[in-house]
C-alpha positions as CSV (number, residue, x, y, z in Angstrom):
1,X,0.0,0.0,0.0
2,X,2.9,2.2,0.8
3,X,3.9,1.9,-2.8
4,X,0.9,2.8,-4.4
5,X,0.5,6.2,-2.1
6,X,3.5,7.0,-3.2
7,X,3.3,6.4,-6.9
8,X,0.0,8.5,-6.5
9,X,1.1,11.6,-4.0
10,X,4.9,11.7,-5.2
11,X,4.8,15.2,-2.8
12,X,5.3,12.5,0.2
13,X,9.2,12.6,-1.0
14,X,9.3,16.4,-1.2
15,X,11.0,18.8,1.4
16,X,8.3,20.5,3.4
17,X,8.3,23.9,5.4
18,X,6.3,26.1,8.0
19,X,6.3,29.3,7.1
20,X,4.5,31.9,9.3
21,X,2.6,34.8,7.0
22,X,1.5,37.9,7.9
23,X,-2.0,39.0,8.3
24,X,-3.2,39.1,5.0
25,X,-0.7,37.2,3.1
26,X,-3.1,33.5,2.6
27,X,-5.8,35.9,1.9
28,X,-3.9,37.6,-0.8
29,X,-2.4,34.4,-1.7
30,X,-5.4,32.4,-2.1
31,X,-6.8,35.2,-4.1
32,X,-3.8,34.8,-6.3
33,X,-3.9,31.4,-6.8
34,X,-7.7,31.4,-7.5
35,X,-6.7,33.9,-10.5
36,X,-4.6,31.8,-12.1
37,X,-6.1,28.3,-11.3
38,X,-3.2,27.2,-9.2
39,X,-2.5,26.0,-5.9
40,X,-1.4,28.5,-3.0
41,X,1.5,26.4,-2.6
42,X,2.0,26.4,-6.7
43,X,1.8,30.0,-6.1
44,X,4.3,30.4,-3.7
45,X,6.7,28.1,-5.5
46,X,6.3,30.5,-8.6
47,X,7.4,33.8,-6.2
48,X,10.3,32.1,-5.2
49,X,11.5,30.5,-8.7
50,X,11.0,34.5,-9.8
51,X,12.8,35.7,-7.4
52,X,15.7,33.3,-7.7
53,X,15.5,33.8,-11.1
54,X,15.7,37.8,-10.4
55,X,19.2,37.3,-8.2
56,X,20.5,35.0,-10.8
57,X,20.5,38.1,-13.3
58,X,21.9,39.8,-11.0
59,X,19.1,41.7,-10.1
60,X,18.7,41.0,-6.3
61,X,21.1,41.6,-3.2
62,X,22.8,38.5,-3.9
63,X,25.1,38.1,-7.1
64,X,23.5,34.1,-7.6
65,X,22.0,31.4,-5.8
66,X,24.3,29.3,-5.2
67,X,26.5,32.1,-3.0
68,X,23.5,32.6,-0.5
69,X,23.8,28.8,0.6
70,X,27.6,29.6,1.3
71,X,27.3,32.8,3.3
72,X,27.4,32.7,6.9
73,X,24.0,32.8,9.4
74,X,24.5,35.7,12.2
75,X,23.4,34.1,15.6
76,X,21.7,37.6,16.6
């Protein structure tokens, strides 16, 4: 049985995440999502690919992806 949930639902294998929103974010983005006949997660997958896509132009603070897994975390 375990096989065939995962055959059908292969999100089970996926990295998850809490994220905490502000009021008003899930209302905006489940407006959003309703526009364009997506999820709210498919939604928030899309912001994110955008914006990665922005700093890989060098567009946002960072000069690429792969540089803002290397730099280091401040503890305060």
């Amino acid at each position: 049985m375990e096989k065939e949930m995962n055959a059908t639902a292969p999100s089970r294998d996926l990295d998850k995440l809490v994220v905490r929103l502000p009021d008003g974010f899930r209302h905006w983005l489940k407006d959003q999502a309703d526009r364009n006949g997506s999820s709210q997660n498919s939604e928030v997958i899309r912001s994110i690919r955008e914006r990665m896509d922005r700093v890989a132009a060098g567009e946002g603070p960072r000069q690429a992806y792969p540089a803002a897994e290397t730099q280091p975390v401040s503890a305060g």
